[in-house]
VOGU-3710 file (C-alpha; in Angstrom, 3 decimals, decimal comma):
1> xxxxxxxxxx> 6,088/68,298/85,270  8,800/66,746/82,886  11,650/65,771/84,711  13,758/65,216/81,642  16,390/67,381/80,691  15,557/69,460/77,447  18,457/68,976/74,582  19,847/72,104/75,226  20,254/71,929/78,630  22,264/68,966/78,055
11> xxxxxxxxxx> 24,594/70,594/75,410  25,455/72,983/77,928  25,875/71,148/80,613  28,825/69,116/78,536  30,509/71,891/77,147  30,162/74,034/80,512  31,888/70,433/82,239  34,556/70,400/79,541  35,651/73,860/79,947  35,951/73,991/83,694
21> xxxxxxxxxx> 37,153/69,894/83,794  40,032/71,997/81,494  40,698/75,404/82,666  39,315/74,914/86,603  42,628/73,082/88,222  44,674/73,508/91,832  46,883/75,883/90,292  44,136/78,006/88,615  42,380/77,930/92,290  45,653/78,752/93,985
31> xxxxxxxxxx> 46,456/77,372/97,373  43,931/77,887/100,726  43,504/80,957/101,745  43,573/82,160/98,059  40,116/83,055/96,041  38,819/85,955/93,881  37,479/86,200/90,142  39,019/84,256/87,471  38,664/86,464/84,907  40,463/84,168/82,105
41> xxxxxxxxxx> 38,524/81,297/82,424  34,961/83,934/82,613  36,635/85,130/79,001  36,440/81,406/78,096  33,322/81,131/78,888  32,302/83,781/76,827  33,818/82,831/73,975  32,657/79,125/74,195  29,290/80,498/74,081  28,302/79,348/77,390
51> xxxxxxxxxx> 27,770/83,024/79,121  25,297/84,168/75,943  23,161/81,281/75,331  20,777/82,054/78,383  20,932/85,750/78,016  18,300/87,823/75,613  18,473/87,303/71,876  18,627/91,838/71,752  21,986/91,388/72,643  23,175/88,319/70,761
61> xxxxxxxxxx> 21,921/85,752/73,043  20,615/82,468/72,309  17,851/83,092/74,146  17,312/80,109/76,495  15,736/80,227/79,724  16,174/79,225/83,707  16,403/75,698/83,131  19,606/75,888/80,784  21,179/78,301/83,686  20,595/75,990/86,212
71> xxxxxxxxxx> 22,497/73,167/84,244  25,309/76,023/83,610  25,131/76,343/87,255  25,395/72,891/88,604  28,291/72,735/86,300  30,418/75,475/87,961  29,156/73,803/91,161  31,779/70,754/90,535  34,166/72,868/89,240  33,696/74,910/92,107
81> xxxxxxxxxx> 34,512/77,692/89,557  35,194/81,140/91,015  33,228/82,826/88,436  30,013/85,258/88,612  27,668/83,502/86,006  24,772/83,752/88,912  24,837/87,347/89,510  25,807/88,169/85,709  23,456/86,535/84,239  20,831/83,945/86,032
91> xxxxxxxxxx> 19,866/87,474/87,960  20,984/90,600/86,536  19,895/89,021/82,538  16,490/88,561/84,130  15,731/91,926/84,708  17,934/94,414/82,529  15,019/94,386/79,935  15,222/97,784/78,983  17,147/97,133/75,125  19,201/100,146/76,728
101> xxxxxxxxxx> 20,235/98,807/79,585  20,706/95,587/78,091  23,446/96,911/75,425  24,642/98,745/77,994  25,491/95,974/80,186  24,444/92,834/79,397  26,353/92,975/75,696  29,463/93,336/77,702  28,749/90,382/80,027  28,396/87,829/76,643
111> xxxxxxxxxx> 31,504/89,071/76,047  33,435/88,189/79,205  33,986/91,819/79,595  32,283/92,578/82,478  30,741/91,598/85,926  27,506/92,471/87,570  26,944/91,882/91,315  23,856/91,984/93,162  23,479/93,311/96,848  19,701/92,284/98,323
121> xxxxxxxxxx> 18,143/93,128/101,932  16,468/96,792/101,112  19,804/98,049/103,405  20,186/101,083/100,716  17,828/103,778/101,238  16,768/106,125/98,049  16,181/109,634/97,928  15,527/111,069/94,536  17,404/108,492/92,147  20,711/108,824/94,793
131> xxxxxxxxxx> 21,389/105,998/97,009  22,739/106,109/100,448  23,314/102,860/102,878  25,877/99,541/103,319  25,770/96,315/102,464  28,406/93,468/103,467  29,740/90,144/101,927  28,518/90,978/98,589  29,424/87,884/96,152  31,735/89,239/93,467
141> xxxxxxxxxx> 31,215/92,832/94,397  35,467/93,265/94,577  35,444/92,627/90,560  31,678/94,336/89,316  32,021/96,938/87,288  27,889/97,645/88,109  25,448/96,445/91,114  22,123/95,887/91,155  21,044/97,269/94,697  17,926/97,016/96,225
151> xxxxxxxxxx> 17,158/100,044/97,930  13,811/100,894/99,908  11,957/101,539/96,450  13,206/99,191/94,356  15,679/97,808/92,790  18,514/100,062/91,140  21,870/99,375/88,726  24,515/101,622/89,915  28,118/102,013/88,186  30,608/100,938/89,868
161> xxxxxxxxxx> 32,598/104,236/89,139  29,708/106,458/90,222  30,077/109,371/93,031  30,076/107,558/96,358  31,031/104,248/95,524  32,922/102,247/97,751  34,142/98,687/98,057  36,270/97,080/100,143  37,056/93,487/99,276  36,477/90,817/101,674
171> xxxxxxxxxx> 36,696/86,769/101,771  34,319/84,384/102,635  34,378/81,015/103,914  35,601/79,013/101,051  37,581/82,357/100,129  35,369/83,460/96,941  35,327/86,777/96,372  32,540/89,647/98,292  32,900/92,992/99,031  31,768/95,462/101,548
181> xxxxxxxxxx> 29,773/97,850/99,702  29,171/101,373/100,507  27,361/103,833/98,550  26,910/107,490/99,633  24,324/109,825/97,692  24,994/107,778/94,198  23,069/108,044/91,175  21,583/105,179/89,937  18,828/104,166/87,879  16,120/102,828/89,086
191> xxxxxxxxxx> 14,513/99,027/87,587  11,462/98,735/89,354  10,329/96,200/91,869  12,093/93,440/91,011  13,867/92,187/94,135  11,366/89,696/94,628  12,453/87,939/91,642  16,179/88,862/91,757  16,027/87,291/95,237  14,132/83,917/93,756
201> xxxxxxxxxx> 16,910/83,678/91,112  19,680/84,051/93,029  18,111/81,345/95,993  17,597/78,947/93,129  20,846/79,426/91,274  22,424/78,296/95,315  20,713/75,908/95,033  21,974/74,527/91,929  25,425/75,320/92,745  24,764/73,315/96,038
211> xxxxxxxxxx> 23,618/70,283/93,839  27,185/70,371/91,638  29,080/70,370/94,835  27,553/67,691/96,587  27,378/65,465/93,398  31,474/65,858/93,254  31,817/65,738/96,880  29,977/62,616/96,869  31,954/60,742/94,034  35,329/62,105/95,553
221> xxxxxxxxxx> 33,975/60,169/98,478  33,348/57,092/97,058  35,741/56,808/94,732  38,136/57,260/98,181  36,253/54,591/99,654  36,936/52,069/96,909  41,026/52,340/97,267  41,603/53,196/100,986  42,149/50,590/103,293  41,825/50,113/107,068
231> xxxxxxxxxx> 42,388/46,743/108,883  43,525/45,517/105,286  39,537/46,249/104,334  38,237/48,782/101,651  36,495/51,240/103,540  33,969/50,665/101,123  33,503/47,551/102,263  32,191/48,168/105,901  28,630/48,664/106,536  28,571/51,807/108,364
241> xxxxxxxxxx> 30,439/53,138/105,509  27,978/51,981/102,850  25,299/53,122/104,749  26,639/56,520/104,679  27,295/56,934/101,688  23,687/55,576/100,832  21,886/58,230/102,930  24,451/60,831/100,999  23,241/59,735/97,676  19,344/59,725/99,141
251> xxxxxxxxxx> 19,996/63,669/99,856  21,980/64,412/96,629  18,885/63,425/94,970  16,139/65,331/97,571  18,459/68,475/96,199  18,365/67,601/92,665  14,367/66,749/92,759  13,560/69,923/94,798  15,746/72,017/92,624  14,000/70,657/89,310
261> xxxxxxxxxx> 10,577/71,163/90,286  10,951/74,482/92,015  13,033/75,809/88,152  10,187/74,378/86,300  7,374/76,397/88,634  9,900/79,516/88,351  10,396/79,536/84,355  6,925/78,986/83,848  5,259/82,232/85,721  3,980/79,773/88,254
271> xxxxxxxxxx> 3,918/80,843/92,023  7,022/79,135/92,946  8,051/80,881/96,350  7,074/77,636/98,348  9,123/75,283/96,029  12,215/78,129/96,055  12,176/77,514/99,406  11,350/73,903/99,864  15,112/73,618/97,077  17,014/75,583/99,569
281> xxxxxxxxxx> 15,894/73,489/102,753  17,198/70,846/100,956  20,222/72,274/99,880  20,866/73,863/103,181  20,296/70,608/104,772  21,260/68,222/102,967  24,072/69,905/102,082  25,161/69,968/105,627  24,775/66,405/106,209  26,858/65,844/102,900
291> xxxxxxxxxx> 29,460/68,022/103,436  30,264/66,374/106,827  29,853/62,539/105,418  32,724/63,632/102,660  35,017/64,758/105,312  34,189/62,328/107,778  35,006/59,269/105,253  38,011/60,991/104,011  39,242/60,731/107,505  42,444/62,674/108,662
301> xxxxxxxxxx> 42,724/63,721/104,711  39,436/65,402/105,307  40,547/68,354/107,453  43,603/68,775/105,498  42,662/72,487/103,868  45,098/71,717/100,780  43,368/68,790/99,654  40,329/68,847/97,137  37,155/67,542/99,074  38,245/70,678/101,175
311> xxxxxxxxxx> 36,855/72,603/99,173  34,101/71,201/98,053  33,211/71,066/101,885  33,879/74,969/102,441  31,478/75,422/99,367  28,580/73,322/100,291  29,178/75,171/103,777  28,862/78,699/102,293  26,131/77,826/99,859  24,106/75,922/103,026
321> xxxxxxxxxx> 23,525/79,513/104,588  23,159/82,039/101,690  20,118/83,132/101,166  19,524/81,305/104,470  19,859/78,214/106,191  17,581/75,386/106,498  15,752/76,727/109,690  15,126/79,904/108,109  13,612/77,966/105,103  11,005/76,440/107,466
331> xxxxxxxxxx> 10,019/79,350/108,892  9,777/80,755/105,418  7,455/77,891/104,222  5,355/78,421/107,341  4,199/81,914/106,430  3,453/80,916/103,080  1,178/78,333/103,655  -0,635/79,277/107,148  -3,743/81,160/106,139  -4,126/84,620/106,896
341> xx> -7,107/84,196/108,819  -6,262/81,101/110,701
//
């Protein structure tokens, strides 16, 4: 594979990072404890172009692929932008194919108008089209005006207005938004089996949220290391320190690597379970091991929850176990490649 990034991924990538460098600030995050939807800056978005380029050219789309969402991704990964481009788009523009459906909802989503959310784990059981089951910490379920549940026979969109639709809004670790979703006896309509690749989406957009934390975790973290002093030394200066910081840039780069070659696999129809997996071990991980070096350098500034590497550090520890944590990922990879009749 090509490891180079294709023109339009990079064009994205900058404007995405202009937009959120702009509109993503402390204020517009509000102080800890605080989270949600920002729903202005996801109207930005839309207008900018960024939310339609990767979405079907039936609904006004430009029509690019995985790769370009990924680089979308790792953008709102710095920014650590409260904002459901994963769910939206990366995962529910994958599979609303039906030029119905995709009007429907998808139109809406290019336009900043709407949110999708998507609720995985077969915990919803279906009985003639009608839904019936929970689901908790469901990533911007609070805001979605539809799901995309998968139920014990598929996978199913359901409105969020429908009979016997509940959610109950809920907080996560870094405080971004989830919801407790209950549905009893609702009407939805049904999408096939297509949790399978709902679920590879949404492990691989983590994964390239992961990478856009770590990367700004890590410069935060050396840039701090270049102006604080101890013993009238730059931290930077001390081996340990340096060392550190070296193995944090080693596993920055295992992410971005893993992440590459397991989108590449994935947007070409290739069997890319393995590599899904391999990218979240690494982003699970590594992320971990990140996470803790930015905190750990930043000293007693580390643990303060109103300062920015903060948050960077309740990301990375969010996305390190969804979809999964790096044990879980092993395990994972064992299956795959143990042969059934060893």
């Amino acid at each position: 594979m090509d490891f180079s990034l294709t023109e339009a991924q990079n064009d994205l990538s900058a404007l995405a990072r202009r937009i959120l460098a702009d509109q993503v600030t402390a204020e517009s995050l509000g102080p800890h404890g605080s989270g949600g939807f920002d729903a202005p800056l996801w109207t930005v978005l839309a207008r900018s172009g960024v939310l339609d380029a990767a979405l079907p050219a039936t609904v006004g789309g430009g029509g690019f692929g995985l790769l370009e969402q990924c680089s979308v991704l790792i953008e709102i990964g710095r920014a650590v932008a409260p904002v459901p481009y994963l769910s939206s788009v990366v995962q529910a523009g994958s599979v609303l194919t039906d030029p119905l459906l995709a009007e429907r909802w998808l139109l809406p989503v290019s336009r900043g108008k709407a949110v999708l959310a998507v609720a995985l784990g077969g915990f919803f059981v279906a009985s003639d089209g009608r839904l019936t089951g929970t689901q908790t910490a469901v990533p911007f379920a609070a805001y979605a005006d539809a799901l995309l549940v998968e139920a014990n026979d598929g996978v199913y969109i359901v409105e969020k207005d429908a009979v016997g639709v509940s959610i109950e809004a809920q907080s996560t670790t870094d405080h971004a938004d989830a919801g407790l979703v209950t549905l009893s006896n609702t009407p939805g309509v049904a999408l096939g089996d297509v949790g399978e690749q709902l679920r590879l989406r949404g492990t691989l957009g983590a994964c390239a949220q992961q990478l856009g934390v770590l990367e700004r975790a890590l410069e935060l973290t050396a840039a701090y290391t270049r102006e604080r002093k101890q013993f009238d030394k730059v931290l930077g200066s001390f081996q340990a320190v340096r060392h550190r910081l070296a193995d944090a840039y080693i596993d920055v780069e295992a992410v971005r690597l893993t992440l590459w070659q397991a989108a590449w696999k994935l947007s070409e129809g290739l069997d890319a379970a393995a590599d899904v997996a391999t990218a979240k071990f690494w982003a699970a991980e590594a992320g971990h091991r990140v996470a803790h070096t930015a905190v750990h350098l930043h000293g007693g500034v580390g643990i303060d929850v109103e300062h920015p590497v903060h948050r960077y550090f309740a990301a990375a520890k969010r996305l390190e176990f969804t979809s999964g944590g790096a044990t879980e990922q092993l395990l994972g990879l064992g299956e795959l490649v143990v042969s059934p009749t060893a």
